[in-house]
DOMAR-556687 format. One record per residue (C-alpha): residue number from 0; residue in three letters; x, y, z. Coordinates in Angstrom, 2 decimals, padded with zeros to 5 digits. Example, Ala and Ser with C-alpha at 12.3 -4.5 7.8 and 13.67 -1.06 7.14 Angstrom:
2
ATOM   num   residu        px        py        pz
ATOM     0      ALA    012.30   -004.50    007.80
ATOM     1      SER    013.67   -001.06    007.14
END
This chain:
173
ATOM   num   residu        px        py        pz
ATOM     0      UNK    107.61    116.67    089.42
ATOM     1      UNK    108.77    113.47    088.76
ATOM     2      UNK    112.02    111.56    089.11
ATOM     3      UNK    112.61    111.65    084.79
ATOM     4      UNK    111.49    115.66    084.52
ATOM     5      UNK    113.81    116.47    087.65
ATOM     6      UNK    116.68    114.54    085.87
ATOM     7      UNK    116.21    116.32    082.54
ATOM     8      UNK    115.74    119.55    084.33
ATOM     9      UNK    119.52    118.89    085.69
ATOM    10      UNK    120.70    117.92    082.52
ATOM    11      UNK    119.73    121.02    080.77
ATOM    12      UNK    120.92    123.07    083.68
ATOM    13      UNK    124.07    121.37    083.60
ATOM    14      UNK    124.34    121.60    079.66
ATOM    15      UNK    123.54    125.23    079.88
ATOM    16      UNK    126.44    126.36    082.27
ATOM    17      UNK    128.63    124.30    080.03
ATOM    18      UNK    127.59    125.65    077.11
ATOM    19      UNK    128.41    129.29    078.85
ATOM    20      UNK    131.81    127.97    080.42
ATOM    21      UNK    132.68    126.91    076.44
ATOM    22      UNK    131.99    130.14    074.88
ATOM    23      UNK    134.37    132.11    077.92
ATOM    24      UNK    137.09    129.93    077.64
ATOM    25      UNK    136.57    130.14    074.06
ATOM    26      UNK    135.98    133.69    073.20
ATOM    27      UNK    137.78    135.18    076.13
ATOM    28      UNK    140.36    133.39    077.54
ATOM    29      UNK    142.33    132.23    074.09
ATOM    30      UNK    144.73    133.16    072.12
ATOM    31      UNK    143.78    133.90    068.82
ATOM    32      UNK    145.56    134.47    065.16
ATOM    33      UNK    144.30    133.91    061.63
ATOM    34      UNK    145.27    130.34    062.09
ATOM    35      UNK    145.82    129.43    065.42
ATOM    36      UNK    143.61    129.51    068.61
ATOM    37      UNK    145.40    128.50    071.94
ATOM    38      UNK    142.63    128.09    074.46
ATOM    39      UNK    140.28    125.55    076.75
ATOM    40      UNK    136.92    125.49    075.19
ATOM    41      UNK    136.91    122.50    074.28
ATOM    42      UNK    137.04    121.27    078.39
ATOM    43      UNK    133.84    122.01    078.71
ATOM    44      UNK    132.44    120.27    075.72
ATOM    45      UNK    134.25    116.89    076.75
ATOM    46      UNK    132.70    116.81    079.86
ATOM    47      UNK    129.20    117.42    078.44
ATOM    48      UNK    130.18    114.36    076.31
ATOM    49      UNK    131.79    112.42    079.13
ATOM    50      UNK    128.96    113.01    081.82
ATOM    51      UNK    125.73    112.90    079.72
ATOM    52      UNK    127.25    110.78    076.55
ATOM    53      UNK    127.80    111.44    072.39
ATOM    54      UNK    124.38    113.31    071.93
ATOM    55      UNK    124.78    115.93    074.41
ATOM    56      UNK    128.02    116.23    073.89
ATOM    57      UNK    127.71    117.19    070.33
ATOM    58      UNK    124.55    119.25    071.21
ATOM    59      UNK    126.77    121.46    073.42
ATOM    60      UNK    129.71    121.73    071.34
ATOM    61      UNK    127.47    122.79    068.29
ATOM    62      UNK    124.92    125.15    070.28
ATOM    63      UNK    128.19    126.61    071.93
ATOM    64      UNK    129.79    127.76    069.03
ATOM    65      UNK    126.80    128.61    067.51
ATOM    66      UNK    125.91    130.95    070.61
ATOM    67      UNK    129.46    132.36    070.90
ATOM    68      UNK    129.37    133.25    067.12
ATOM    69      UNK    126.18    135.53    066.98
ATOM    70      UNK    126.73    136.74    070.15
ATOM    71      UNK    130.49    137.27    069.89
ATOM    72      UNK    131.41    137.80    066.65
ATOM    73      UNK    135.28    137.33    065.62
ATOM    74      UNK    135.16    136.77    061.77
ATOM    75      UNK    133.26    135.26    059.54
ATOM    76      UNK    130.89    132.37    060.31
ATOM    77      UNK    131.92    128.67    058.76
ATOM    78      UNK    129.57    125.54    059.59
ATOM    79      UNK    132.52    123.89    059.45
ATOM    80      UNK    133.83    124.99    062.66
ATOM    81      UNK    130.72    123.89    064.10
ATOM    82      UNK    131.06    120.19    062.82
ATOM    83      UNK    133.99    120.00    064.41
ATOM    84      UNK    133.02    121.52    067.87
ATOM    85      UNK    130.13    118.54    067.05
ATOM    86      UNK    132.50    116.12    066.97
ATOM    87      UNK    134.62    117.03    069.74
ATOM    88      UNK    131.54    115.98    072.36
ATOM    89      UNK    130.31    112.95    070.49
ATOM    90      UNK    133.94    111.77    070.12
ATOM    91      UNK    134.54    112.41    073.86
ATOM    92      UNK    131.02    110.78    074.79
ATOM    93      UNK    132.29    107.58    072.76
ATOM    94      UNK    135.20    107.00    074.87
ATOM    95      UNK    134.80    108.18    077.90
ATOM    96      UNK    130.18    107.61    078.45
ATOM    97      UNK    129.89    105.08    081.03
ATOM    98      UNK    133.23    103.97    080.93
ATOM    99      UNK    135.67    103.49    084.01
ATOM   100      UNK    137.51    106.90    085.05
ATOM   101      UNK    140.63    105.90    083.45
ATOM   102      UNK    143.41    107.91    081.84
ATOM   103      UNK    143.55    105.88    078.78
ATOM   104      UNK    139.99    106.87    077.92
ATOM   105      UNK    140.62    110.53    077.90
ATOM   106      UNK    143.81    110.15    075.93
ATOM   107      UNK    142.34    108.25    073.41
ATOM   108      UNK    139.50    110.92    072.70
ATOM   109      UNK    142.32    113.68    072.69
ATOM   110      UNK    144.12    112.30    070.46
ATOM   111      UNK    141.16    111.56    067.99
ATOM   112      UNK    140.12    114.91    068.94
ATOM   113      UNK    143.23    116.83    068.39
ATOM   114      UNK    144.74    114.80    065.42
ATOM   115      UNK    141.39    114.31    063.80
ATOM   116      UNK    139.43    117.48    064.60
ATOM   117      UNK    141.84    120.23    065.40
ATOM   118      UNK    144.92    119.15    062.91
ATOM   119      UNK    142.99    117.78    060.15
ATOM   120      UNK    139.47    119.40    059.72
ATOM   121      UNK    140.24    122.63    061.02
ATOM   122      UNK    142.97    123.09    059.05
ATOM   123      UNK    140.68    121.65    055.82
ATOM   124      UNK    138.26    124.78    056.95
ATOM   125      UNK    140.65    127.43    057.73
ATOM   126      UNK    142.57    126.35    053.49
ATOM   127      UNK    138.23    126.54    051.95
ATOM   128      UNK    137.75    129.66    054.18
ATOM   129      UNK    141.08    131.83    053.74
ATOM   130      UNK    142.67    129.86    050.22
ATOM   131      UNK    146.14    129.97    052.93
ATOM   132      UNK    147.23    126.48    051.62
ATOM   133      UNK    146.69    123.10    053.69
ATOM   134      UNK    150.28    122.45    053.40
ATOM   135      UNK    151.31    125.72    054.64
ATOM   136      UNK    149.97    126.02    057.99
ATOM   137      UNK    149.94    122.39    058.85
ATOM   138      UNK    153.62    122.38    060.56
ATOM   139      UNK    152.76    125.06    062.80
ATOM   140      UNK    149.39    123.40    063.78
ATOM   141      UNK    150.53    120.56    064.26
ATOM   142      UNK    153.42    121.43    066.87
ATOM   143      UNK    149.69    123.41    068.36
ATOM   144      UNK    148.38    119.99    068.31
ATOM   145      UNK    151.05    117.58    069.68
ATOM   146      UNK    151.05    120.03    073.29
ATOM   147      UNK    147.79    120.10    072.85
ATOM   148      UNK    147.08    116.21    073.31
ATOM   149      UNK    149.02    116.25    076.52
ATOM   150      UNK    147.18    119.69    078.26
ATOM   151      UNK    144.02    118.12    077.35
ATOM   152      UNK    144.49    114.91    078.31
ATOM   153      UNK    145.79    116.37    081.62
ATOM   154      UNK    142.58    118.86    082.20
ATOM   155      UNK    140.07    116.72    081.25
ATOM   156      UNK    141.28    113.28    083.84
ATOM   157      UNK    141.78    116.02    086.66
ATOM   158      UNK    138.53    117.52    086.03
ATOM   159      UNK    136.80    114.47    085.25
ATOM   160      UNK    138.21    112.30    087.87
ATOM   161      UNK    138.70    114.97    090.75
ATOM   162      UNK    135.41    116.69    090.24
ATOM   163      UNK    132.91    115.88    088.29
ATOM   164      UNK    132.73    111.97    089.11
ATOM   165      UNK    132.65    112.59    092.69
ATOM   166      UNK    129.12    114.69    092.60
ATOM   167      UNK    126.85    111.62    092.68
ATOM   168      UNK    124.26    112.37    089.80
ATOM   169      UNK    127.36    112.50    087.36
ATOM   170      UNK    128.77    108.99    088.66
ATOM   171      UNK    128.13    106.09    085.88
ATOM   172      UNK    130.01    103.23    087.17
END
């Protein structure tokens, strides 16, 4: 084989177990109500974007919650959901792809990522899907979203910059 097919191999290989790390933590190991889902699938999906940049990053987020819908059903399907778990990769590949392991780059996508995504999309879904009012269930998300900027930020440096940069076919700077 050569060097390129080896290196996509990994890629895919990589993407896969991420993609299956994103629906556990997603599916499994949250917290979930009508309007609220406490959990860590989206860790996974920022360090697809992170280590292999915006494309991949959205690949994974959308083929993860594609996957973890038809295979683990917990309501009804919304492709809006899935433009957001989209985003959440490319906007992580953005800041952090072949940047310097810095904090600043993580917080910057979680706060796009959790203000932009999380607080104002999802909440734009969940009002189309369920008619619950934007306005209503805003306050509550958004308290969701203000702890959530600061566990994300947290996971994804630590994980990033403890773990994942130190294997040497993830390093980019």
């Amino acid at each position: 084989m050569t060097s390129k097919s080896v290196r996509n191999v990994t890629i895919l290989t990589c993407l896969a177990l991420l993609i299956a790390l994103d629906i556990i933590l997603t599916r499994f190991v949250s917290i979930n109500t009508q309007f609220l889902r406490i959990g860590f699938g989206m860790i996974p999906v920022a360090i697809a974007g992170a280590a292999f940049g915006p494309v991949w990053g959205g690949v994974c987020g959308a083929v993860g919650d594609l996957l973890g819908v038809l295979i683990f059903p917990s309501g009804a399907f919304f492709p809006g959901f899935t433009l957001t778990a989209a985003l959440t990769g490319i906007i992580f590949g953005l800041c952090m792809y072949h940047k310097p392991h810095k904090l600043r780059y993580v917080v910057i996508a979680s706060v796009i990522v959790c203000i932009g995504c999380n607080l104002i999309l999802d909440t734009l879904w969940l009002d189309i899907l369920y008619g619950s009012g934007f306005l209503a269930i805003l306050p509550a998300r958004a308290v969701k979203c203000a702890v959530n900027i600061f566990v994300y930020s947290f996971l994804v440096y630590m994980l990033w910059d403890k773990a994942v940069a130190r294997i040497p076919y993830f390093r980019t700077n």
